[in-house]
C-alpha positions as CSV (number, residue, x, y, z in Angstrom):
1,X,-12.9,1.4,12.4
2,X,-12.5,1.5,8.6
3,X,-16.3,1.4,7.1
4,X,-17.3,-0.1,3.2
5,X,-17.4,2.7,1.0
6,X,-19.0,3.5,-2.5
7,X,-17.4,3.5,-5.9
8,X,-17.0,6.4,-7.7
9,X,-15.1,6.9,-11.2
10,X,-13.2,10.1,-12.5
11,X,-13.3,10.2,-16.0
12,X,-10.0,12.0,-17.4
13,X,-10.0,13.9,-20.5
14,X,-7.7,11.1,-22.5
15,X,-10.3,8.7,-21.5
16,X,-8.1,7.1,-18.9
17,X,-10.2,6.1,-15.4
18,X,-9.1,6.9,-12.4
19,X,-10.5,5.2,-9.3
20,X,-11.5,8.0,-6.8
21,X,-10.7,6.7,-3.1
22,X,-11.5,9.6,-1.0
23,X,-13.8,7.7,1.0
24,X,-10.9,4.7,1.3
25,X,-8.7,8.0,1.9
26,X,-11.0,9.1,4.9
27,X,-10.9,5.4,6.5
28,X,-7.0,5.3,6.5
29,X,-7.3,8.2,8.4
30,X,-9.6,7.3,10.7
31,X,-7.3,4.2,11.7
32,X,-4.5,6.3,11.9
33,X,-6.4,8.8,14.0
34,X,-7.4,5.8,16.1
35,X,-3.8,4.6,16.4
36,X,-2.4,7.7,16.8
37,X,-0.1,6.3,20.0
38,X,1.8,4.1,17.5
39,X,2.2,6.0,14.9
40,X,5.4,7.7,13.9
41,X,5.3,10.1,11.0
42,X,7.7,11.8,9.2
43,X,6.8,15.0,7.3
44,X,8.9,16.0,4.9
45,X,10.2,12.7,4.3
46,X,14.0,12.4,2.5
47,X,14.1,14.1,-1.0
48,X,15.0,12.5,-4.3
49,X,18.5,13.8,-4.2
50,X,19.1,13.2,-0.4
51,X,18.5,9.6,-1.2
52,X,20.5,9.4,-3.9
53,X,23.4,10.9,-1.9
54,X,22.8,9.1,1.4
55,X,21.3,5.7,-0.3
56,X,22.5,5.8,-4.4
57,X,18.4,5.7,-4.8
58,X,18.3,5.4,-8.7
59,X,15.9,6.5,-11.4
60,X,13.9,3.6,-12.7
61,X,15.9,1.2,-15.1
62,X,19.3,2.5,-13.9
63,X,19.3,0.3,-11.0
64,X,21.1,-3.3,-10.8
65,X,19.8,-6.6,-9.2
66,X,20.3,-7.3,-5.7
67,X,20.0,-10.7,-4.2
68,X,19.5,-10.4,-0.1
69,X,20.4,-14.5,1.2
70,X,19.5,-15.6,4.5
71,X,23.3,-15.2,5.7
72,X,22.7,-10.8,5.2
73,X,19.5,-10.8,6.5
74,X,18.8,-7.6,9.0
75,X,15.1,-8.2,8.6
76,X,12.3,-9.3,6.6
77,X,8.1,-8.3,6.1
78,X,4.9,-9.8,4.6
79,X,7.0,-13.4,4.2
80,X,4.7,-15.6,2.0
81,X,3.7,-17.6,5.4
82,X,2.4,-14.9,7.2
83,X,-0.4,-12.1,6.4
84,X,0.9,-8.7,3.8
85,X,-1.5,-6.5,2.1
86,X,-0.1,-4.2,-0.4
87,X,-2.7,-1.2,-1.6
88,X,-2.7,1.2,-4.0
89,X,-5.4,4.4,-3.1
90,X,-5.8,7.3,-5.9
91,X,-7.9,10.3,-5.8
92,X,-7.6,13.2,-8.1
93,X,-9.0,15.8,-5.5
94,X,-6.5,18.1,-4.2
95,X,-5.5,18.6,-0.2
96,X,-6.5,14.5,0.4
97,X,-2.9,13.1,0.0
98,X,-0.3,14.6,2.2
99,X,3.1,15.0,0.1
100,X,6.4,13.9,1.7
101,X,4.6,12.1,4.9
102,X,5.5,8.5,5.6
103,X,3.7,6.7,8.4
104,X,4.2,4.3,10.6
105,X,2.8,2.0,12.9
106,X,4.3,-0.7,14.7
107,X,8.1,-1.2,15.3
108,X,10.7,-0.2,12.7
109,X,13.1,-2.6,11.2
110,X,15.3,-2.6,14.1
111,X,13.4,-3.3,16.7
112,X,11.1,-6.4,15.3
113,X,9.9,-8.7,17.9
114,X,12.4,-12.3,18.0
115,X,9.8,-14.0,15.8
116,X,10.6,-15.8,11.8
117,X,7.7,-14.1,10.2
118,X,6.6,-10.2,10.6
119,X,2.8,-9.3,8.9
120,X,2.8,-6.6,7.0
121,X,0.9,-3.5,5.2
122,X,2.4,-0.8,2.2
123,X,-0.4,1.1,1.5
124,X,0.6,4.4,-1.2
125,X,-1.8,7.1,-1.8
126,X,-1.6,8.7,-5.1
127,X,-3.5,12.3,-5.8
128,X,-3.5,12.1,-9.6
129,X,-4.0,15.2,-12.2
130,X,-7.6,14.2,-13.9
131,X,-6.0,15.5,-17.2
132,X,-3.2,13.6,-17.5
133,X,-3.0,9.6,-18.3
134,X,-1.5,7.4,-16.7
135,X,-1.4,3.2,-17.3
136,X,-2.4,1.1,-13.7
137,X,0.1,-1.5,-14.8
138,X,3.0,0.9,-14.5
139,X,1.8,2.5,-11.1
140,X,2.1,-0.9,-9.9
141,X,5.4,-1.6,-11.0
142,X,7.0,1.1,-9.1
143,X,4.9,0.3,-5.9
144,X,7.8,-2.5,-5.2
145,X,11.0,-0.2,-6.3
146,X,12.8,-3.2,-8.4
147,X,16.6,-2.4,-8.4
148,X,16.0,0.7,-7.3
149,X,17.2,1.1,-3.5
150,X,20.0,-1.0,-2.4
151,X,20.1,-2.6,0.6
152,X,16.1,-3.5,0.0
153,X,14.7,-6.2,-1.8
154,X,10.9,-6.7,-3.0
155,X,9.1,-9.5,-4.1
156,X,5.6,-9.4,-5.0
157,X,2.3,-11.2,-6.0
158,X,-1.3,-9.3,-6.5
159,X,-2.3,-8.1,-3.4
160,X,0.6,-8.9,-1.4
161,X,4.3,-7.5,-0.7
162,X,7.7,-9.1,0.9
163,X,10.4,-7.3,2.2
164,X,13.7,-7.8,2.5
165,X,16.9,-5.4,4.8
166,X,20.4,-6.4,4.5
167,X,22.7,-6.1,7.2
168,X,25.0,-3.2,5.4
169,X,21.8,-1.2,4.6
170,X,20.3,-1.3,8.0
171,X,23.6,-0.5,9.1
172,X,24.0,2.4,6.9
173,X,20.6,3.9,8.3
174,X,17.8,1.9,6.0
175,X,14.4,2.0,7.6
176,X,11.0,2.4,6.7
177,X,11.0,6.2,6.5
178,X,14.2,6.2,4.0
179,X,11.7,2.9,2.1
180,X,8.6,5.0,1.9
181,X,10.5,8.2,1.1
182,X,11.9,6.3,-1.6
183,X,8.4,5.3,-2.9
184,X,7.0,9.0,-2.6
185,X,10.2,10.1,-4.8
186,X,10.0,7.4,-7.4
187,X,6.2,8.0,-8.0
188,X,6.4,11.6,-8.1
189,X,9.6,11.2,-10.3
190,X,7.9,8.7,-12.7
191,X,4.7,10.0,-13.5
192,X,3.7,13.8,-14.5
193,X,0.8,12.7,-13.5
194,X,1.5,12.1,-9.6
195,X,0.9,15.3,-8.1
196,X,1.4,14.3,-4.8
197,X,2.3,10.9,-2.9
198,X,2.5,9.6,0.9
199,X,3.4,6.3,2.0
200,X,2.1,4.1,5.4
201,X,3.0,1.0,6.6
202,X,1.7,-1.1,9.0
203,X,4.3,-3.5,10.9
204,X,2.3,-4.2,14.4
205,X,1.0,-7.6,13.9
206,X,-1.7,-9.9,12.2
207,X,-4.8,-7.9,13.8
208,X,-3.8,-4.9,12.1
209,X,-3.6,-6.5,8.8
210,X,-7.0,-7.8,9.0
211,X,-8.4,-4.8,10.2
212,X,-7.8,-3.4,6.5
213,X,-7.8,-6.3,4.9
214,X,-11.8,-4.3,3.9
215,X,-9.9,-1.6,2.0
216,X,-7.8,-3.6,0.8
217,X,-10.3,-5.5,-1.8
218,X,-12.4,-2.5,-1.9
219,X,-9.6,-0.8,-3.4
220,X,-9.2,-3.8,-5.2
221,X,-13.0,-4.0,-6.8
222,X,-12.5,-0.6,-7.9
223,X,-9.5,-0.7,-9.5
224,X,-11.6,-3.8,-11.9
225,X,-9.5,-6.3,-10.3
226,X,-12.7,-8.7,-9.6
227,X,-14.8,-8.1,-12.6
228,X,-17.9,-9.5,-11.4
229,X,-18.0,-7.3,-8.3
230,X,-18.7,-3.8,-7.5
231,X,-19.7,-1.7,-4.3
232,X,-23.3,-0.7,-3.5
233,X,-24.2,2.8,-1.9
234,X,-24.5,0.7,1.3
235,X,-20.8,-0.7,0.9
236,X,-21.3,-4.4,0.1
237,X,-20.1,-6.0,-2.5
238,X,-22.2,-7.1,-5.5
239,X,-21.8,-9.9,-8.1
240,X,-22.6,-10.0,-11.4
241,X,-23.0,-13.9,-11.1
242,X,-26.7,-15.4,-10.6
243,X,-25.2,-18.4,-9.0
244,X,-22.7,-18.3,-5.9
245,X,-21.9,-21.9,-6.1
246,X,-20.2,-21.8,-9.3
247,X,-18.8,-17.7,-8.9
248,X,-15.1,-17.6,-8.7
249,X,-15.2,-14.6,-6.5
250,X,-17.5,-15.7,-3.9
251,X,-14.3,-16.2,-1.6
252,X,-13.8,-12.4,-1.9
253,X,-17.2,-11.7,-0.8
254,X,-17.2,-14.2,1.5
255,X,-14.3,-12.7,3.3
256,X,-15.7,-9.3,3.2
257,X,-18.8,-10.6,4.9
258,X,-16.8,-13.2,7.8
259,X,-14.5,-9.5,8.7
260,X,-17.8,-6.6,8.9
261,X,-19.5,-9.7,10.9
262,X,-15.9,-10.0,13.2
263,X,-16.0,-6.1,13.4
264,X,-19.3,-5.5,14.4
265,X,-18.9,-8.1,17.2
266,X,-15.5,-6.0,18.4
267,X,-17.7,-2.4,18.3
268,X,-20.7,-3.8,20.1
């Protein structure tokens, strides 16, 4: 199972930090390894100018808006009443982020169980050059591929991701290997300072969801996200604030607490 980990900053030469996730990394992997059965990877994934012949993928503010309606609906994930997770992991070590590799576990768009709302997980790794800068805010904006891939549509809060598939995209092939192949191409075709990108998702139900929902805010307190907290060499989260009762982020580590205690129970 996925274990806390330690914070550890890479300081590039511009000044820019970069949150080093190897340890996050290593956990992905380990619940990958563990759910190896039900995952499907594909390595290489679609390049940038397959998509844009197969899928008219565009380069970022070329794209138009696209509206998917109830009535051209193939399928949807992470719906606002249901559980999504949307994490960003960076390293700037080389050989920890697989290029052109999209994961996935759980059932593709086509074959959702008959059910209104479908939990979900998009979790890109980023290996980042250490000499180059690059602005968090505009890593996240390409996480959700606005205009960029018809036949898709993303809406977003902090934290959180919803998916949309219209009929004539699924139809015409969409999935989630052509989705996260178009997120490996856009970041790599974005930023100079992407060396390498590979996408998972996570479509198998609620359980899953909450077994990362731990890397999920630990990616989250090191990217500075919740000020007051950080991650001790023993992986629990610390707080600035003398006071819990009056703390604003003692619901984050309250929930880290409630899921280690639910995990340990599971392992013992």
């Amino acid at each position: 199972m996925l274990e806390p980990q330690q914070s550890n900053i890479n300081q590039a030469k511009d000044g820019a930090n970069f949150p080093e996730m190897e340890r996050q990394i290593a956990g992905l992997r380990q619940f990958l390894k563990e759910n190896t059965e039900r995952t499907t990877t594909v390595s290489p994934c679609m390049t940038p100018g397959e998509l844009t012949e197969r899928f008219h993928f565009c380069h970022r503010g070329q794209g138009t808006p696209e509206m998917i309606l109830a009535g051209n609906l193939a399928a949807e994930l992470g719906h606002p009443r249901t559980v999504s997770r949307s994490i960003l992991l960076t390293t700037t070590r080389e050989g920890i982020v697989r290029p052109q590799t999209v994961h996935r576990i759980g059932p593709d768009i086509d074959a959702l169980p008959e059910r209104p709302y479908h939990p979900f997980v998009q979790i890109v790794l980023l290996q980042l050059r250490p000499e180059m800068s690059v602005q968090p805010y505009e890593l996240e904006q390409t996480l959700y591929l606005v205009h960029r891939l018809p036949g898709v549509m993303v809406r977003s809060v902090p934290g959180r991701v919803w998916l949309r598939f219209s009929r004539e995209g699924q139809q015409n092939g969409m999935n989630l290997s052509i989705f996260g192949s178009a997120l490996n191409a856009a970041f790599t075709l974005d930023f100079p300072a992407v060396a390498a990108c590979e996408s998972v998702f996570v479509t198998s139900g609620e359980d899953d969801v909450n077994t990362l929902a731990v890397l999920a805010t630990e990616a989250e307190i090191l990217q500075g996200r919740h000020r007051k907290l950080s991650l001790g060499k023993d992986g629990e989260a610390t707080c600035q604030e003398s006071n819990c009762d009056i703390c604003d982020e003692k619901p984050v580590c309250d929930n880290l607490r409630n899921i280690r205690i639910k995990r340990r129970r599971f392992s013992s």
